[in-house]
TILUM-946173 format. One record per atom (N, C-alpha, C): x negated, y negated, z; chain; residue number from 1. Coordinates in pm, 1 decimal. Atoms other than C-alpha are relative to their C-alpha. Layout:
% TILUM-946173
X  Y  Z  A  NUM
...
This chain:
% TILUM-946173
-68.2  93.1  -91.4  A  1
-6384.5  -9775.8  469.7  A  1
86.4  77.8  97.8  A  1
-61.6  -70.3  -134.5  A  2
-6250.8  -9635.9  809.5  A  2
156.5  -92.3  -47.3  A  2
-176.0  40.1  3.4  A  3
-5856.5  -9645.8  851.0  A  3
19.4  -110.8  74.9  A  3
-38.5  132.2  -88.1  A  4
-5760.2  -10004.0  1001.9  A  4
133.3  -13.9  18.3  A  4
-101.8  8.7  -31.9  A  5
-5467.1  -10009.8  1196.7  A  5
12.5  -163.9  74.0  A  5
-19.3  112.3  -38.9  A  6
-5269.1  -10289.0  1302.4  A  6
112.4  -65.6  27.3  A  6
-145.7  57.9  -68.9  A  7
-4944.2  -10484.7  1448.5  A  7
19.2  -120.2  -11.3  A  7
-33.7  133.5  -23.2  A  8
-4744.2  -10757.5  1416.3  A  8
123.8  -35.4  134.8  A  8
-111.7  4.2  -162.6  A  9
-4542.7  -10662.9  1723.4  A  9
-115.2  6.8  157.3  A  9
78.3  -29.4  -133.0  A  10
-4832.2  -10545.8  2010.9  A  10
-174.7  -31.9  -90.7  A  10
184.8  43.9  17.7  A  11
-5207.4  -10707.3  2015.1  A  11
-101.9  141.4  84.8  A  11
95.2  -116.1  -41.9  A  12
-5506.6  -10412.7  2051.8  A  12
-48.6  -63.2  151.9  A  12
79.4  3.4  -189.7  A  13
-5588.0  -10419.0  2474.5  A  13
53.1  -67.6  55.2  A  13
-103.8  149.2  -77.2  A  14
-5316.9  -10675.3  2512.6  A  14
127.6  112.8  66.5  A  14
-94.8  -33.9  -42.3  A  15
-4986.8  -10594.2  2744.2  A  15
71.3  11.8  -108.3  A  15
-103.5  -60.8  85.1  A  16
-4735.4  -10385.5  2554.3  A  16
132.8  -108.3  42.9  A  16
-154.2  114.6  -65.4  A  17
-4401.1  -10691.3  2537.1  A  17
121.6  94.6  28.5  A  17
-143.2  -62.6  -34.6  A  18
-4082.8  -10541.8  2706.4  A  18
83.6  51.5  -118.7  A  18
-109.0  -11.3  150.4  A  19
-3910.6  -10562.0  2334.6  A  19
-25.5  157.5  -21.2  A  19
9.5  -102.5  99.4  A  20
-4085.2  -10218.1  2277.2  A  20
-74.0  73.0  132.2  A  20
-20.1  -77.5  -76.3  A  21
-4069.2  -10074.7  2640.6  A  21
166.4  53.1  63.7  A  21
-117.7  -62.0  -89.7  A  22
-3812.3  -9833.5  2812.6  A  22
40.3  -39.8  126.4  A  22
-100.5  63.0  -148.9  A  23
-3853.5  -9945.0  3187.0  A  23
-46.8  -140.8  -11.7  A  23
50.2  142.1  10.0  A  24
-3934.5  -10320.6  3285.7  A  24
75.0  -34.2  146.1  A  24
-22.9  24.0  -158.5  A  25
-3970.5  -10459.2  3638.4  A  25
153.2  -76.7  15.6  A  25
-105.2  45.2  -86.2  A  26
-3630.3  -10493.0  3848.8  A  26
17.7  -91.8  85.0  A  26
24.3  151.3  -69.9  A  27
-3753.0  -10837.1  4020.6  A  27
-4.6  62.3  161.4  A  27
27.3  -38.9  -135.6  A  28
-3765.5  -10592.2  4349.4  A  28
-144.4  101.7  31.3  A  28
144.6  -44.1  -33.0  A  29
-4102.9  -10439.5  4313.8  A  29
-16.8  173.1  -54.1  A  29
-16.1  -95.2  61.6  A  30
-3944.0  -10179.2  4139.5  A  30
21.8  52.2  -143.7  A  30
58.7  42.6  83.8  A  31
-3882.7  -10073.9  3785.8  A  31
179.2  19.7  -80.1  A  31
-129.2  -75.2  99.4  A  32
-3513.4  -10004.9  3539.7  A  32
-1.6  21.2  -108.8  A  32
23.7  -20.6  141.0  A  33
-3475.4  -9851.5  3216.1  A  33
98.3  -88.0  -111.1  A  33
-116.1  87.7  35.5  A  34
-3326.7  -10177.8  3076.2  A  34
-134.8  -77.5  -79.7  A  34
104.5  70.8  117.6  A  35
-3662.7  -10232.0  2836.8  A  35
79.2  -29.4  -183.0  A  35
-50.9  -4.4  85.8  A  36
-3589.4  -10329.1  2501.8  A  36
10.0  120.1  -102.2  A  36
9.3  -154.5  64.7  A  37
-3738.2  -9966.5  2355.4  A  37
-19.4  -8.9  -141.4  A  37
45.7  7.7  112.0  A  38
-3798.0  -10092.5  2011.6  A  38
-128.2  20.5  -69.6  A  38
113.9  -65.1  45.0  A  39
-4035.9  -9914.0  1809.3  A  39
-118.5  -111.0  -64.7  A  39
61.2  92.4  18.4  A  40
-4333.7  -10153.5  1738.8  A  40
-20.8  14.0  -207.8  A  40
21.6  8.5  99.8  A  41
-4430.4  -10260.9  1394.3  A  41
-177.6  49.4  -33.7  A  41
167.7  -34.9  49.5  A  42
-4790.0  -10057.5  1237.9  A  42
-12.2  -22.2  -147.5  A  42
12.0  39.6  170.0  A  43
-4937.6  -10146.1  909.3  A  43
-156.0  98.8  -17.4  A  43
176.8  -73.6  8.6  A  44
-5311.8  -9921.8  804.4  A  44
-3.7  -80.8  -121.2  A  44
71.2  -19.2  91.9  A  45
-5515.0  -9983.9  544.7  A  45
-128.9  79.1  -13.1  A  45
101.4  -29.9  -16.6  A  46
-5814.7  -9829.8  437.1  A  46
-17.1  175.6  -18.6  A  46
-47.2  -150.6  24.5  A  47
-5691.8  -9431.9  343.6  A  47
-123.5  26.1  -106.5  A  47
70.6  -56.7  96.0  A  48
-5976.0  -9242.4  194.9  A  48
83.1  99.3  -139.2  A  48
-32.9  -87.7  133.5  A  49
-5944.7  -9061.0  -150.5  A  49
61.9  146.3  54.7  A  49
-34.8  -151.7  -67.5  A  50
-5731.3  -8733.7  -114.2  A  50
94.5  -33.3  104.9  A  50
-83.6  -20.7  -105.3  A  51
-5504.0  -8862.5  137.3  A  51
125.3  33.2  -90.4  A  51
-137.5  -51.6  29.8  A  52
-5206.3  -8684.3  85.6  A  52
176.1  -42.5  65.7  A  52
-79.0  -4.7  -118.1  A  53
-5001.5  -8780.3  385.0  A  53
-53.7  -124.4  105.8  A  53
-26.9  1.0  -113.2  A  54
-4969.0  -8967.2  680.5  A  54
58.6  32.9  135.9  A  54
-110.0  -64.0  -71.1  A  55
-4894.9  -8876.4  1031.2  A  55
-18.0  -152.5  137.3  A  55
18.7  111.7  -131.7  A  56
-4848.8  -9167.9  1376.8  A  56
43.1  119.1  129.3  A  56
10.3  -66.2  -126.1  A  57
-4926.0  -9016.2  1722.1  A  57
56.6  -132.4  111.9  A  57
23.2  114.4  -97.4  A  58
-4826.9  -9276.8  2023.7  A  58
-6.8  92.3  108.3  A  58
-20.0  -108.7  -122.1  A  59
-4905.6  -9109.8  2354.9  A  59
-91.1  -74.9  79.3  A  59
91.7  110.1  -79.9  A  60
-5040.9  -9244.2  2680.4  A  60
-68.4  115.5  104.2  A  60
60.0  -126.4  -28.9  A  61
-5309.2  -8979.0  2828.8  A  61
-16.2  -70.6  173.6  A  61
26.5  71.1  -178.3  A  62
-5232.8  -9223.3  3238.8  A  62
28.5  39.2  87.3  A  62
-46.3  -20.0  -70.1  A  63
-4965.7  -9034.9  3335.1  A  63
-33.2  123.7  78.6  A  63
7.3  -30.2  -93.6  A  64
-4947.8  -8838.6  3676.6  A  64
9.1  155.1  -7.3  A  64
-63.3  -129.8  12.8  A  65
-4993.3  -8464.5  3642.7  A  65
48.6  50.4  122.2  A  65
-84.6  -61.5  -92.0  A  66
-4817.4  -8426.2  3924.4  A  66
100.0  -119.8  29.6  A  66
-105.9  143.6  18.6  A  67
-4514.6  -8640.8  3917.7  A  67
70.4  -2.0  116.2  A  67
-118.6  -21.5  -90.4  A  68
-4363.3  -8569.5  4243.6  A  68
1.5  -122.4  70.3  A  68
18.7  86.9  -129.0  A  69
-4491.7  -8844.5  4463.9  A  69
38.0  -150.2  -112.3  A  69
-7.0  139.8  90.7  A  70
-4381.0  -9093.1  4111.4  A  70
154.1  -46.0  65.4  A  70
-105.5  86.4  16.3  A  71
-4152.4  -9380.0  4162.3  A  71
91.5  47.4  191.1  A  71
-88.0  -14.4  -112.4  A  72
-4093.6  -9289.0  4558.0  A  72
-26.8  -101.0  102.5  A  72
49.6  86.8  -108.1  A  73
-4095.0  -9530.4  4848.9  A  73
-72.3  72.2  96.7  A  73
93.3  -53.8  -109.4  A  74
-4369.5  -9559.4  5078.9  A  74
-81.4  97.9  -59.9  A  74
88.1  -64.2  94.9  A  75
-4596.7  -9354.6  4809.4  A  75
-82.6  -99.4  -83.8  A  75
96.2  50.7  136.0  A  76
-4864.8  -9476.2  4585.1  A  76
-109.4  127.6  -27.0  A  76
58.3  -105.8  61.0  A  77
-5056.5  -9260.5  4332.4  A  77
-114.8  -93.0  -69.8  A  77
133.4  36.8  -5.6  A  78
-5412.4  -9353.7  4352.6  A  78
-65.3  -3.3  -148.4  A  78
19.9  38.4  128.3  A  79
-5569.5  -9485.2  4018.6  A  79
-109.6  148.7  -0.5  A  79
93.6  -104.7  32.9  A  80
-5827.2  -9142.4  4046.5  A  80
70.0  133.6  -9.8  A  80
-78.0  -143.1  -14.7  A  81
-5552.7  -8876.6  4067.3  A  81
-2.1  44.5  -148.5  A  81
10.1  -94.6  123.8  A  82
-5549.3  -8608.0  3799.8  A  82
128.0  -82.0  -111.7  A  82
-142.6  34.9  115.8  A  83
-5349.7  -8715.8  3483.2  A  83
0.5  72.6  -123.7  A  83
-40.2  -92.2  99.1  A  84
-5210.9  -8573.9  3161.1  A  84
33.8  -117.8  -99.7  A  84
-16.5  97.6  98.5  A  85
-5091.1  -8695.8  2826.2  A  85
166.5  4.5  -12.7  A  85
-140.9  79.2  70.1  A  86
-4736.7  -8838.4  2712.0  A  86
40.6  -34.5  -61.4  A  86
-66.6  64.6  92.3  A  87
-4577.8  -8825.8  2441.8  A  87
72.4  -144.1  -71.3  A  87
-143.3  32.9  79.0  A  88
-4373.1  -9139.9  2249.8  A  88
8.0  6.4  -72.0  A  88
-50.8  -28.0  111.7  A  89
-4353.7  -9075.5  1925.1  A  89
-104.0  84.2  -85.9  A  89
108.7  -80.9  57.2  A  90
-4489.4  -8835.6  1708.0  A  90
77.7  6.3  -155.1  A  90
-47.3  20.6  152.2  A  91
-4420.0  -8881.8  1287.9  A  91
-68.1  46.0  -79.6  A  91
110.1  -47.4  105.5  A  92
-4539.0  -8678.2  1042.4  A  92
67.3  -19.4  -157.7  A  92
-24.2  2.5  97.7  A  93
-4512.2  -8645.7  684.9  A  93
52.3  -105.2  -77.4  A  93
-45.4  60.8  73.5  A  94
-4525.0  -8970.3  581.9  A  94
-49.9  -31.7  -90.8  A  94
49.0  -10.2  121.1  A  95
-4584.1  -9017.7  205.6  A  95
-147.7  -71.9  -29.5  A  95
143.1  67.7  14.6  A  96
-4919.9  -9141.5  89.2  A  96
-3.4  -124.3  -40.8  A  96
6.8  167.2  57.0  A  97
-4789.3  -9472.1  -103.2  A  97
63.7  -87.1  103.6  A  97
-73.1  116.0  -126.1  A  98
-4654.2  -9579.1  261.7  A  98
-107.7  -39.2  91.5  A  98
72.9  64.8  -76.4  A  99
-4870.9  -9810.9  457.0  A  99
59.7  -67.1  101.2  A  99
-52.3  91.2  -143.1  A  100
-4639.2  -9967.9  739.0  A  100
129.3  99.0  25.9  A  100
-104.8  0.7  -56.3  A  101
-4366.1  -9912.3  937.1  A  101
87.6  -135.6  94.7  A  101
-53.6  106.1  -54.1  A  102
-4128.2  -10170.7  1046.7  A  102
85.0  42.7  110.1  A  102
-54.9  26.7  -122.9  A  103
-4021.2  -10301.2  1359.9  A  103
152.5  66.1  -10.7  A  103
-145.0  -74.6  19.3  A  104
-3729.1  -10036.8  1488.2  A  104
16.0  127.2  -80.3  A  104
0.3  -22.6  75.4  A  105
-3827.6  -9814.7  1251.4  A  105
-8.7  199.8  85.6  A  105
-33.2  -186.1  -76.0  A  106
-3841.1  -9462.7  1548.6  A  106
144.2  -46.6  91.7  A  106
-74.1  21.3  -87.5  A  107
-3616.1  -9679.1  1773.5  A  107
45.6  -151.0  -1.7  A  107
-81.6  127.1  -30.5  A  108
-3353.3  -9969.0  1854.6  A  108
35.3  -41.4  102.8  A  108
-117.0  -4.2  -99.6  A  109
-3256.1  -9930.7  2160.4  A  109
-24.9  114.4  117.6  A  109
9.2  -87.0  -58.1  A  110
-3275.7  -9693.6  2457.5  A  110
183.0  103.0  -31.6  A  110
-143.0  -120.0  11.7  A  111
-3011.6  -9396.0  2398.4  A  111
-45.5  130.1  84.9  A  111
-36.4  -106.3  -57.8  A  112
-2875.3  -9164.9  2672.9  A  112
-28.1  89.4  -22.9  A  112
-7.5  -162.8  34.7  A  113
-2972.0  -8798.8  2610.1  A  113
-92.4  4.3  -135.7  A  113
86.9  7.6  102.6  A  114
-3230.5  -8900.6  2350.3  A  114
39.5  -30.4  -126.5  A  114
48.2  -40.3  121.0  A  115
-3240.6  -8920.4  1964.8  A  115
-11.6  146.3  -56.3  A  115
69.4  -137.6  69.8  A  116
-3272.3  -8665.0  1702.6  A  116
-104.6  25.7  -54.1  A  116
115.6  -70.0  83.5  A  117
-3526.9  -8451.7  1565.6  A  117
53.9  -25.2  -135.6  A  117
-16.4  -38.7  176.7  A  118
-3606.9  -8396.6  1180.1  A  118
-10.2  -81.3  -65.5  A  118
30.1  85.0  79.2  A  119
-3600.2  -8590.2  920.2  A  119
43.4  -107.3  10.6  A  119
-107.1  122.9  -49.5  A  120
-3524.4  -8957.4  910.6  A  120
-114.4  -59.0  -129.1  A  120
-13.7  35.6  121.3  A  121
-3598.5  -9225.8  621.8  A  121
-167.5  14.1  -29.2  A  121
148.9  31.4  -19.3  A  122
-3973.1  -9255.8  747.3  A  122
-110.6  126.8  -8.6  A  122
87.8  -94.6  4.7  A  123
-4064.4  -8908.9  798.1  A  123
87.8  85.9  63.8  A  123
-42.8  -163.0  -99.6  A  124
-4039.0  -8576.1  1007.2  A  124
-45.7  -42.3  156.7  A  124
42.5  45.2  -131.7  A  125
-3980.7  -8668.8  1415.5  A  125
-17.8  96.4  61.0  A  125
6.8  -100.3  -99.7  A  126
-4073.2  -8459.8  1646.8  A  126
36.9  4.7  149.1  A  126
-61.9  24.0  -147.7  A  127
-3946.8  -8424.3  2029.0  A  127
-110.7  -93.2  105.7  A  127
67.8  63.5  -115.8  A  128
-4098.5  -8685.9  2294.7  A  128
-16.5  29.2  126.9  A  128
-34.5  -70.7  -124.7  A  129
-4172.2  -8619.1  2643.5  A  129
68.4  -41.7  70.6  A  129
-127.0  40.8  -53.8  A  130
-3874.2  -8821.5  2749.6  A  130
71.8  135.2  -2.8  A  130
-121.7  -135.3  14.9  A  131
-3705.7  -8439.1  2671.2  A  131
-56.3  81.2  113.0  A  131
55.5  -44.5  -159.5  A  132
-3930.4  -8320.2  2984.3  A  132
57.4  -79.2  80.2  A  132
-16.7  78.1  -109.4  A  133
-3906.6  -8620.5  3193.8  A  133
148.1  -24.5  41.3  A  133
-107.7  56.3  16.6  A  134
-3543.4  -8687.4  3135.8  A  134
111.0  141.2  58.9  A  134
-17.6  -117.9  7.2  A  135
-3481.8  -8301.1  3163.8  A  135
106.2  20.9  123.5  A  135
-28.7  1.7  -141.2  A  136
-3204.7  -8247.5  3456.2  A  136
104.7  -89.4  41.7  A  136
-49.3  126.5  -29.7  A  137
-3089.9  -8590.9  3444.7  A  137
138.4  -5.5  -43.2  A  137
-155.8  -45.2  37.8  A  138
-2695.8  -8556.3  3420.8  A  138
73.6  -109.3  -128.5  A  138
-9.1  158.9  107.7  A  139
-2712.0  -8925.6  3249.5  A  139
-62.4  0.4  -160.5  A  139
110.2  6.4  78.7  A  140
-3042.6  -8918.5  3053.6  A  140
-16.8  103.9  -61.6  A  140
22.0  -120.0  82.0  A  141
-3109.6  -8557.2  2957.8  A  141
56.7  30.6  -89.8  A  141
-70.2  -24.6  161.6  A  142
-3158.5  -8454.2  2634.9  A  142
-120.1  37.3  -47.2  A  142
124.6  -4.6  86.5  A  143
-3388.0  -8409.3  2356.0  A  143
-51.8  -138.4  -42.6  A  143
91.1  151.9  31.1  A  144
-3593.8  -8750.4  2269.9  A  144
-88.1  50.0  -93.4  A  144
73.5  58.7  179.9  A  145
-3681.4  -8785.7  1887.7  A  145
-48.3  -175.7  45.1  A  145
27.9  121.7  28.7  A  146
-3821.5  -9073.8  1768.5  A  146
-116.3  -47.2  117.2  A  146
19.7  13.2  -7.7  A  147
-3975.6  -9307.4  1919.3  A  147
28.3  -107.2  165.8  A  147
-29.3  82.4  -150.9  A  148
-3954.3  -9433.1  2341.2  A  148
-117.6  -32.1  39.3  A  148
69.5  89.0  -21.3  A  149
-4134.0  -9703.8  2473.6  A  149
-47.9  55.8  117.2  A  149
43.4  -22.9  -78.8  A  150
-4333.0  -9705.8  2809.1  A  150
96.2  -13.3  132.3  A  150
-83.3  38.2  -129.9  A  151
-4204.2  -9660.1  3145.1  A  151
-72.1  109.7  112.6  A  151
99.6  -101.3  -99.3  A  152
-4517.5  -9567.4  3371.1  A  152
46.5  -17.3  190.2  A  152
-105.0  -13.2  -141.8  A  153
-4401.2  -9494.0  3763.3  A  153
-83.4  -161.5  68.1  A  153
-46.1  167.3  -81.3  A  154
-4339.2  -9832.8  3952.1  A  154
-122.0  3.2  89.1  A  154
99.4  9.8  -93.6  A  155
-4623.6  -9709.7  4197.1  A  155
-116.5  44.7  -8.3  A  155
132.9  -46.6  85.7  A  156
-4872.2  -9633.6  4021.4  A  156
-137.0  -73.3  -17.9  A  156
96.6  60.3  27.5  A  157
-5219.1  -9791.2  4067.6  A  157
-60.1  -30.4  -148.9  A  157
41.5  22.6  151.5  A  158
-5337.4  -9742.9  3722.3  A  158
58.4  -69.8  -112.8  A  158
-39.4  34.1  107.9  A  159
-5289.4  -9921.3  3427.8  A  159
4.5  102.3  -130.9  A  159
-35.5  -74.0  36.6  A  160
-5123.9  -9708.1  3189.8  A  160
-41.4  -40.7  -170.9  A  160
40.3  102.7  181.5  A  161
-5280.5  -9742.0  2753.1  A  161
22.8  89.1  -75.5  A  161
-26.9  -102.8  109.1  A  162
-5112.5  -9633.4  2500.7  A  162
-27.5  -1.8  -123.5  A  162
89.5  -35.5  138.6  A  163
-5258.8  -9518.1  2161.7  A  163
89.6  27.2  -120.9  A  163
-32.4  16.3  122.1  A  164
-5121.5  -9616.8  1858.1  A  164
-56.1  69.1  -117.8  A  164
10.0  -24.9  90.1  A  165
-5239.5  -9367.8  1603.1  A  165
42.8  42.0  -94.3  A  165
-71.7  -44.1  131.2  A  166
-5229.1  -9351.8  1267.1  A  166
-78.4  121.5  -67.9  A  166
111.5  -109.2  115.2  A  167
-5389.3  -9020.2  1019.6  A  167
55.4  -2.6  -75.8  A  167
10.9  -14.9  91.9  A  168
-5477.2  -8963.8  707.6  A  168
7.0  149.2  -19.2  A  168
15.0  -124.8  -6.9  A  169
-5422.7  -8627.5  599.3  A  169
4.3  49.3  -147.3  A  169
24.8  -106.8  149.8  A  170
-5520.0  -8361.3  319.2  A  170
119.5  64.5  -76.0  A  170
-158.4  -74.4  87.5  A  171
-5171.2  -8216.3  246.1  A  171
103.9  -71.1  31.9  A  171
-118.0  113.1  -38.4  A  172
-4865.2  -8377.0  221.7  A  172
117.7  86.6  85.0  A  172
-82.4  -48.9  -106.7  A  173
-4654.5  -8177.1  468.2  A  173
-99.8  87.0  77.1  A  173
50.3  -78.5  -117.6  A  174
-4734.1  -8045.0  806.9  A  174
60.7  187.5  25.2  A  174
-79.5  -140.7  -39.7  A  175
-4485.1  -7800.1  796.3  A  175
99.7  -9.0  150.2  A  175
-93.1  1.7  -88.7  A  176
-4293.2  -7891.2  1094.3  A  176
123.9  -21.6  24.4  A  176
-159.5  75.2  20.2  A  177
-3969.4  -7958.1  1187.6  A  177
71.1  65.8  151.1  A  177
-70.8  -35.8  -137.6  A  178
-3714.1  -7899.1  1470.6  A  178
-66.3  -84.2  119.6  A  178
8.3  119.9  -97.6  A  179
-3775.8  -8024.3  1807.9  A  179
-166.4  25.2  17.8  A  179
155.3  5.6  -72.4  A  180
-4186.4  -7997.2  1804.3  A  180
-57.5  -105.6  46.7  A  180
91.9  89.2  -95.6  A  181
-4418.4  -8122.5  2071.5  A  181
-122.7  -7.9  -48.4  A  181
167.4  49.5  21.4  A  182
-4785.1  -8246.5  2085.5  A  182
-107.6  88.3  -15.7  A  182
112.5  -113.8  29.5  A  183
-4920.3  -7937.2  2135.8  A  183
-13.9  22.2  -153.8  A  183
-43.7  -22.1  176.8  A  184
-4750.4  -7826.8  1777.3  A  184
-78.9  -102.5  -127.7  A  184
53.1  141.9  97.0  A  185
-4875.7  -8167.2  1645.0  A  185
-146.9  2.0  -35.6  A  185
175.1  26.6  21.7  A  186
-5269.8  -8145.7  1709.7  A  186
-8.7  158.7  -19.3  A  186
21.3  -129.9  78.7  A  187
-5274.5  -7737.8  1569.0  A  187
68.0  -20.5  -118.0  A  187
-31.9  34.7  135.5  A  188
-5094.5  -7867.9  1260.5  A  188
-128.1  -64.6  -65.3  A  188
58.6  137.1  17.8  A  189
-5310.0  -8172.9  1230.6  A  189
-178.7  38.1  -62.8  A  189
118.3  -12.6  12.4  A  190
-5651.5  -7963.9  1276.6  A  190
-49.4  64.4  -166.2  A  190
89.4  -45.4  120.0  A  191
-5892.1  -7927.8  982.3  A  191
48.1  -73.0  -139.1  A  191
-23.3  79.2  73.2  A  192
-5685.7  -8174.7  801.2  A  192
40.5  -136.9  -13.8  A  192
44.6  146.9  -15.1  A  193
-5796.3  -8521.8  925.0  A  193
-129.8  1.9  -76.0  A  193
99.4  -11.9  79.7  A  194
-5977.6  -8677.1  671.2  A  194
-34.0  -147.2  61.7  A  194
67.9  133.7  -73.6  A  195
-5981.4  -9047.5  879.4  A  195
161.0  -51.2  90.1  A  195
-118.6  56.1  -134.6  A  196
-5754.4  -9197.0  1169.0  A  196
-76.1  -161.6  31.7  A  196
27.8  142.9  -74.3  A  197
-5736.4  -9576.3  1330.6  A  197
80.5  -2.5  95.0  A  197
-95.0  5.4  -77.1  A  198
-5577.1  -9657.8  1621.6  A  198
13.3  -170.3  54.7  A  198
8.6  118.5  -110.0  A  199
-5493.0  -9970.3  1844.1  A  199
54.1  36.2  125.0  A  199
-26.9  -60.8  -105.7  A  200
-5451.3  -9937.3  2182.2  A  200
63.8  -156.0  101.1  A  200
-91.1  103.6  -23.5  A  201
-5168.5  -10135.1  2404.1  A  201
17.3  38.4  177.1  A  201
21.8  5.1  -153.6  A  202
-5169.6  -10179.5  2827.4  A  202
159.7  -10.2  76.8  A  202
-95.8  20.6  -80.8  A  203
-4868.8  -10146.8  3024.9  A  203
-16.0  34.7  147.3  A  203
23.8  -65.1  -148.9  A  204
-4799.4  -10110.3  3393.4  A  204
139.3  -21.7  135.9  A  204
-93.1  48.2  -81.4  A  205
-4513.2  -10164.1  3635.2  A  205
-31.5  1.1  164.6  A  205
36.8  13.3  -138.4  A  206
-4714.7  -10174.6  3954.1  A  206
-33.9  -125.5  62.4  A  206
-50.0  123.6  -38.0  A  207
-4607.7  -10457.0  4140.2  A  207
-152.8  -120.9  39.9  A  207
119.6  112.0  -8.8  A  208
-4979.9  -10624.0  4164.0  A  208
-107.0  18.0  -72.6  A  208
74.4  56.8  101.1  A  209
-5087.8  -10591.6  3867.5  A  209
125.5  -86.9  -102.0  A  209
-100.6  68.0  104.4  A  210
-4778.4  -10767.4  3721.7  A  210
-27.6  -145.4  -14.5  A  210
């Protein structure tokens, strides 16, 4: 039986609800980071024999590898332009007799300068790319643990989908810790997926597809 993932907060191909995004349209065609940011609720079933572990990936592979022309007036970034992937939450090491996570459970809330790394009740977090994007920001900058919601640029043709996965894994620790990224995550990860599920969730803040 393949891993079946699943939500009682976000429907698979349906719009991601504000409750469990970072930005959310400003009623001017633009976008503020005044989302609710709450970490959605996942449940699996379906863990083959030997799982040792779980780990949850969320990342949205829409955004703009070149971010300069994001979120500027009198710009739009053409739904065919080159893109990259994006971190929000990355969780490893969570025990084998755990099958869900509850609503809130990377995040409550948007917080200034990020979240911490390391351990927390659920698992081992690792750094988000809110600790890039945010990077600079005299307000915002920081490191970003846990788990931040969507907040794809205001002018952005594309619809932005983010991937809820969950793995199964052969050993019960990754070995990580401190502030690791995605790269760190999928060279841990390799040669010890034994089955994954995902659901996948649509956001967008571009003023005509709203």
């Amino acid at each position: 039986m393949a891993l079946h993932v699943e939500s009682d907060s976000i429907k698979h191909g349906e719009r991601v609800p504000h409750d469990h995004a970072f930005g959310v349209p400003d009623g001017e065609g633009k976008a503020a980071p005044q989302g609710g940011n709450r970490s959605p609720h996942l449940r699996w079933s379906g863990a083959p024999a030997g799982t040792q572990s779980f780990a949850v990936l969320v990342f949205d592979p829409d955004v703009p590898a070149d971010f300069s022309d994001a979120n500027q007036e009198g710009m739009t970034l053409a739904h065919d332009q080159e893109r990259s992937d994006f971190t929000h939450w990355l969780l490893v090491d969570i025990p084998p007799d755990v099958n869900e996570l509850p609503e809130g459970a990377g995040s409550d809330g948007i917080v200034p300068g990020g979240k911490p790394t390391g351990e927390t009740e659920h698992g081992v977090t690792g750094a988000n790319s809110y600790t890039e994007a945010m990077a600079g920001d005299p307000e915002m900058g920081g490191t970003y643990g846990g788990y931040d919601g969507p907040f794809p640029p205001w002018n952005d043709e594309r619809v932005h989908h983010y991937h809820f996965i969950v793995y199964a894994l052969d050993v019960p620790s990754l070995g990580l810790s401190g502030d690791f990224n995605l790269d760190r995550f999928r060279e841990a990860i390799e040669g010890h997926v034994l089955d994954q599920g995902e659901i996948v969730g649509e956001y967008t803040l571009y003023a005509e597809h709203l």
